[in-house]
VEXMILO-399432 format. One record per residue: x, z, y of N, C-alpha, C, O in turn; residue in three letters. Coordinates in steps of 0.1 Angstrom, whole numbers, plus 5000, padded with zeros to 4 digits. Layout:
N
X,Z,Y,X,Z,Y,X,Z,Y,X,Z,Y,ALA
...
% end
This chain:
129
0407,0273,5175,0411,0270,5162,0423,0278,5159,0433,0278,5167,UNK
0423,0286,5146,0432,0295,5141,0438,0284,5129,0431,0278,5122,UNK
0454,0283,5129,0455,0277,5118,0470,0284,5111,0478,0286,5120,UNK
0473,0285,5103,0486,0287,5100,0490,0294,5085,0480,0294,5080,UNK
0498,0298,5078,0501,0294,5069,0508,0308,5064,0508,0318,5072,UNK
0515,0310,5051,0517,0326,5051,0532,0330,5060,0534,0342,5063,UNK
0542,0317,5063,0557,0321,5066,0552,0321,5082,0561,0325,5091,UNK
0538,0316,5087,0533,0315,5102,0538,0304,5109,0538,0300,5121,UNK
0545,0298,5097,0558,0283,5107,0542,0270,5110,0531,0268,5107,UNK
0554,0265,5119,0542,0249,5120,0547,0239,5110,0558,0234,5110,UNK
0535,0236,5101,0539,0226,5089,0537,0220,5093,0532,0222,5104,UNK
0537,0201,5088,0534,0195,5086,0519,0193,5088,0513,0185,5095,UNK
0514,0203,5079,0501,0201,5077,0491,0214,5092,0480,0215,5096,UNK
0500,0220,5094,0493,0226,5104,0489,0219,5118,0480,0220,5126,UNK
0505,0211,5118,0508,0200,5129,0490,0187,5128,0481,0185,5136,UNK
0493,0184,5118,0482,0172,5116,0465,0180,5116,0454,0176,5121,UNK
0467,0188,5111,0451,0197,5112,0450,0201,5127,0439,0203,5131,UNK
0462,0202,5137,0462,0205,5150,0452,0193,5158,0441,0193,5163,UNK
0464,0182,5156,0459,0169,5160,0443,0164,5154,0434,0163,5162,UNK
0440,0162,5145,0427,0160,5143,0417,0167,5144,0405,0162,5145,UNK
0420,0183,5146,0409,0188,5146,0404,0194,5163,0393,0197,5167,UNK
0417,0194,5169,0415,0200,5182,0421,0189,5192,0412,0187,5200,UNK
0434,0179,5195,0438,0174,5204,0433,0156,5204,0433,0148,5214,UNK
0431,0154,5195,0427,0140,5196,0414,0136,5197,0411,0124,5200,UNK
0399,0150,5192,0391,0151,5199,0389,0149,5210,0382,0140,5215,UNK
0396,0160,5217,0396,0164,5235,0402,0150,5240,0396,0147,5251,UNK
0411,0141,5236,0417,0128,5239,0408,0117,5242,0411,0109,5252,UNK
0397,0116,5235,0389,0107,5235,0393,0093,5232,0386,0084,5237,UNK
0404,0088,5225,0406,0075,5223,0423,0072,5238,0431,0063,5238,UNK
0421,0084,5246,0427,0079,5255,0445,0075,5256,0454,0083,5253,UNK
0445,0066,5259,0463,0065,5261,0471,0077,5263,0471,0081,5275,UNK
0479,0085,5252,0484,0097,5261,0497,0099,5256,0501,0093,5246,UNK
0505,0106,5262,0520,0113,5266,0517,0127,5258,0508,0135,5260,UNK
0528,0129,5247,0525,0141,5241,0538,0148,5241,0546,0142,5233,UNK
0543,0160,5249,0558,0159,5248,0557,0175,5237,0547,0182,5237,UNK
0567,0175,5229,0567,0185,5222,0583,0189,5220,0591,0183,5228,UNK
0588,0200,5211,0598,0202,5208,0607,0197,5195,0600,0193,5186,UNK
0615,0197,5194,0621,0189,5183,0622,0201,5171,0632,0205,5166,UNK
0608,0205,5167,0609,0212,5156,0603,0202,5143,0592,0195,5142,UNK
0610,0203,5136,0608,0196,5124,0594,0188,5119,0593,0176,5116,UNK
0584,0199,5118,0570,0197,5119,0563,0184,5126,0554,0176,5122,UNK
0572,0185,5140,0569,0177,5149,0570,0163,5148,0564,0155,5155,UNK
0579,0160,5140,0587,0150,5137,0589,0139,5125,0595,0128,5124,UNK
0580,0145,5117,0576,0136,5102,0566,0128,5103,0556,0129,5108,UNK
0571,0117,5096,0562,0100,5090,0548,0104,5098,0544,0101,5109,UNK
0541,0113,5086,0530,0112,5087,0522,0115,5101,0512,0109,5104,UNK
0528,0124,5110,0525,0126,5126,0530,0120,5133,0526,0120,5144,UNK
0540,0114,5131,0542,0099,5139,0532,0089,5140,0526,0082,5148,UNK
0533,0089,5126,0525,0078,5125,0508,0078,5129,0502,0068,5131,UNK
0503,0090,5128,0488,0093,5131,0487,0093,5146,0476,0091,5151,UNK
0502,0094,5156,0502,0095,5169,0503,0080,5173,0498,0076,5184,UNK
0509,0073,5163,0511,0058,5172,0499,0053,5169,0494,0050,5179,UNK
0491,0051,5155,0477,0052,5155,0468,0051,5163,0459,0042,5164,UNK
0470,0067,5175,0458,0069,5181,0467,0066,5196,0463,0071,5207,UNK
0476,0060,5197,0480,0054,5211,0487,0063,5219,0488,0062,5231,UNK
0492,0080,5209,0500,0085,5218,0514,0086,5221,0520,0082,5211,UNK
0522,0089,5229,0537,0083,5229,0541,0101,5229,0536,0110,5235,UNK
0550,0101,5219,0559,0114,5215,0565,0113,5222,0570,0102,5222,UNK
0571,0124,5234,0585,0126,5234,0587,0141,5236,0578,0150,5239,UNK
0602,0143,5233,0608,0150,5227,0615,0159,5236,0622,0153,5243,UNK
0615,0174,5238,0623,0178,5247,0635,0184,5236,0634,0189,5225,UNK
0648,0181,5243,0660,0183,5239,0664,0199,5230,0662,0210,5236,UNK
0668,0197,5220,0668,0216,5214,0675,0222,5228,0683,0216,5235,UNK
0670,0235,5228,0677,0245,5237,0668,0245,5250,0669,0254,5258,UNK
0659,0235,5254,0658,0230,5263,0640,0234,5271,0636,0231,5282,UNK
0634,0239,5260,0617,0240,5259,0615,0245,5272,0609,0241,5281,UNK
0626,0258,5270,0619,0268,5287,0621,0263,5295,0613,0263,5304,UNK
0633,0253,5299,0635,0245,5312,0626,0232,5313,0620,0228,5323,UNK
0626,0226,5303,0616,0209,5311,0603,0210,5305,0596,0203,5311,UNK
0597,0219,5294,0586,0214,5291,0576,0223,5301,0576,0235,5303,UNK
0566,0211,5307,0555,0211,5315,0547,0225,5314,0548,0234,5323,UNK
0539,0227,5305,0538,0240,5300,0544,0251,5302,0538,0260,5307,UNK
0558,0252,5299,0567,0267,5299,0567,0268,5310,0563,0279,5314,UNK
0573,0258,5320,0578,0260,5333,0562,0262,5344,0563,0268,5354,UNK
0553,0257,5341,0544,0258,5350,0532,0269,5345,0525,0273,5354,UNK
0530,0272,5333,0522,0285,5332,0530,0291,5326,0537,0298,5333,UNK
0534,0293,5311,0536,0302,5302,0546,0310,5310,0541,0320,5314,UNK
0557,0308,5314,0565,0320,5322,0560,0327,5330,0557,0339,5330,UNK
0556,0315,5341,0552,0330,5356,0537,0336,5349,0533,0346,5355,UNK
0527,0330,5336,0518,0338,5332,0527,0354,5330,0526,0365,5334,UNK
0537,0346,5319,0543,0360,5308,0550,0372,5321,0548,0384,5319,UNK
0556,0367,5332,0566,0374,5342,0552,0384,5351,0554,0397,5353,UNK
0541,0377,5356,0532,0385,5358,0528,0396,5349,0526,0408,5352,UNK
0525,0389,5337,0515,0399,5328,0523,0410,5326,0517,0421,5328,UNK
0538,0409,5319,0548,0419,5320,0551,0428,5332,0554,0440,5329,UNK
0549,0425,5343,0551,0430,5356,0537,0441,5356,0539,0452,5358,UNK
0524,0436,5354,0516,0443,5354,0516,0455,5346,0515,0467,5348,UNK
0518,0448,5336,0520,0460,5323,0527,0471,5328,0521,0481,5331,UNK
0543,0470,5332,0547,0476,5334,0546,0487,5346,0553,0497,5346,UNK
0538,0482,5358,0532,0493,5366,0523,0501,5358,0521,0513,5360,UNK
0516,0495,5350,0507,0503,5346,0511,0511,5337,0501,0518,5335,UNK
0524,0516,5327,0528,0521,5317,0541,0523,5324,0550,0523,5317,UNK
0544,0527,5342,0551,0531,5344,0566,0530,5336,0573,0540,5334,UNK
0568,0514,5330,0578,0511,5325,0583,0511,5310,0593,0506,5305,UNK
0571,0517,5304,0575,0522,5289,0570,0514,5284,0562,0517,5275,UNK
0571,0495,5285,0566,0486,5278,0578,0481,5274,0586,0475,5281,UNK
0579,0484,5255,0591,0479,5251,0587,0461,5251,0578,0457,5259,UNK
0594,0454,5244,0597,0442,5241,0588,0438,5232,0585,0426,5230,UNK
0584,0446,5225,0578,0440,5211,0565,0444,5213,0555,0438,5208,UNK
0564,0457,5221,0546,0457,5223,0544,0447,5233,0534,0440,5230,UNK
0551,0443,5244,0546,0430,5250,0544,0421,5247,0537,0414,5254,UNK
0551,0417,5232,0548,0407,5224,0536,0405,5218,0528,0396,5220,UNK
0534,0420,5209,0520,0421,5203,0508,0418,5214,0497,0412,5212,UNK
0514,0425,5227,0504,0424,5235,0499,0408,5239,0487,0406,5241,UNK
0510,0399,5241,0507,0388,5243,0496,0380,5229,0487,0372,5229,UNK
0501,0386,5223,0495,0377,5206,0484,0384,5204,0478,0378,5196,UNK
0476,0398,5208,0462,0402,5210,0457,0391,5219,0446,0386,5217,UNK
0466,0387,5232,0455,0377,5244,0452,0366,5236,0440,0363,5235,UNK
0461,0359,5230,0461,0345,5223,0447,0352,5212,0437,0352,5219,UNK
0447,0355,5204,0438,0361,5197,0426,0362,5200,0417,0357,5193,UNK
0425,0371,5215,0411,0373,5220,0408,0357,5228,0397,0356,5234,UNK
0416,0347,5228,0410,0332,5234,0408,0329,5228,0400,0320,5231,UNK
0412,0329,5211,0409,0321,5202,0396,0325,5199,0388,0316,5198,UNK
0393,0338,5199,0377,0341,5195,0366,0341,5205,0354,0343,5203,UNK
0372,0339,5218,0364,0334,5229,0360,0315,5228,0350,0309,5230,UNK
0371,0312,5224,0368,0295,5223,0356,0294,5212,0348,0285,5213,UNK
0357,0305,5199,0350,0302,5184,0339,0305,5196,0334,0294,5201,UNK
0333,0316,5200,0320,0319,5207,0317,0306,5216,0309,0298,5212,UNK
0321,0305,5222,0318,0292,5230,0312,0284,5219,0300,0285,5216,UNK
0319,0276,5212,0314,0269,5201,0301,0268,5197,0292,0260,5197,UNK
0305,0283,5190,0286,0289,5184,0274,0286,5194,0263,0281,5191,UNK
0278,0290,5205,0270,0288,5221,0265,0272,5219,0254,0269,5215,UNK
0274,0265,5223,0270,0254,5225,0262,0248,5206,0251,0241,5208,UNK
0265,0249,5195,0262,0246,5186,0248,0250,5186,0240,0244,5179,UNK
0245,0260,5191,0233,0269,5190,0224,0264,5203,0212,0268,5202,UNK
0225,0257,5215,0220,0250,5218,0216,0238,5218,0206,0234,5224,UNK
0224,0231,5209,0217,0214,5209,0212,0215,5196,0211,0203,5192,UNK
0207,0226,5185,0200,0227,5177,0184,0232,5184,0174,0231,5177,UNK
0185,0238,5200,0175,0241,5201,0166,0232,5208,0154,0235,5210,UNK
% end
């Protein structure tokens, strides 16, 4: 799922199209722990309230704080990003600025999102047959 908006921020409404359309699926009804960051988005009536709803408990990692405690940063996204950087850079013997690694990162995100859409079709295209 691609979702986002023209300033690219997480609204409100991208937050809640998040939750309904992709995380509370995969949830199944189940009791869950949702920790996120204290960005604005994260934090309004209406996604509180859709989270207490479906029985999940918010919590909040501290501003400043994402790279160090949240579960995610510290156990893939870094040593992913420190490898993939590392690679890159043998392979471009060093000449990987900052911002092509970025781009480079946001083509991978890109090419998973249209790997997950394929999947989708796959399976949609099977239980019609």
């Amino acid at each position: 799922m691609v979702s986002f908006n023209s300033k690219a921020y997480a609204t409100t409404i991208t937050i809640l199209h998040w939750l309904l359309k992709q995380l509370l699926p995969e949830l199944g009804g189940l009791t869950s722990l949702l920790i996120m960051d204290l960005l604005r988005s994260h934090t309004t009536k209406p996604v509180k309230k859709l989270l207490k709803k479906n029985d999940i408990t918010l919590s909040m990692v501290p501003a400043g704080c994402t790279g160090s405690v949240q579960p995610v940063d510290i156990s893939f996204n870094r040593p992913f990003k420190d490898m993939l950087k590392e690679e890159i850079n043998k392979e471009f013997e060093g000449a990987v600025t900052p911002e092509l690694f970025l781009e480079y990162i946001e083509y991978l995100d890109y090419v998973d999102t249209e790997e997950r859409k394929d999947d989708k079709r796959e399976r949609r295209e099977e239980q019609r047959v």
